[in-house]
C-alpha positions, 0 to 999 in steps of 0.5 A: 568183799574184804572190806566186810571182814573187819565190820564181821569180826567185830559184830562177832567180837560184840556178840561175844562179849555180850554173852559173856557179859551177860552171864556174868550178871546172871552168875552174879545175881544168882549169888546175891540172891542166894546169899539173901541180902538181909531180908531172909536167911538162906543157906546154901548148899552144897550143890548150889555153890558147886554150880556157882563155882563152876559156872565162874569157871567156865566163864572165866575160862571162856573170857580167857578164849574171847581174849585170845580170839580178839588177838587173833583177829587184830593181828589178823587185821593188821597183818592185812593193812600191811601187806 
């Protein structure tokens, strides 16, 4: 059943990455957008770019722990060969 683990904390480590990713290219898009890229002048408010800096935040601050999540599991699993 240990030779599972490795296979699991990598699907693990890909499904995180996804979402990460993932958000990021919805955050992304969404300030594009906002901006309006020449078509239309809009302005954005407030609140809008309070959202969008947030969610960068928090994305960023949920990088940061995918990071050391991925630390762990690769001395983890060179821990194990060792032993």
């Amino acid at each position: 059943m240990t030779a599972f683990v490795p296979m699991t904390s990598m699907f693990f480590v890909f499904i995180v990455f996804g979402s990460v990713l993932s958000a990021l290219a919805i955050v992304c898009y969404t300030v594009i957008k906002l901006v309006g890229g020449g078509e239309r002048k809009q302005t954005v408010n407030a609140d809008e770019s309070q959202l969008i800096q947030e969610l960068y935040h928090g994305l960023s601050k949920m990088a940061e722990r995918v990071e050391s999540l991925e630390t762990i599991l690769l001395e983890r699993e060179k821990g194990g060969r060792r032993q």
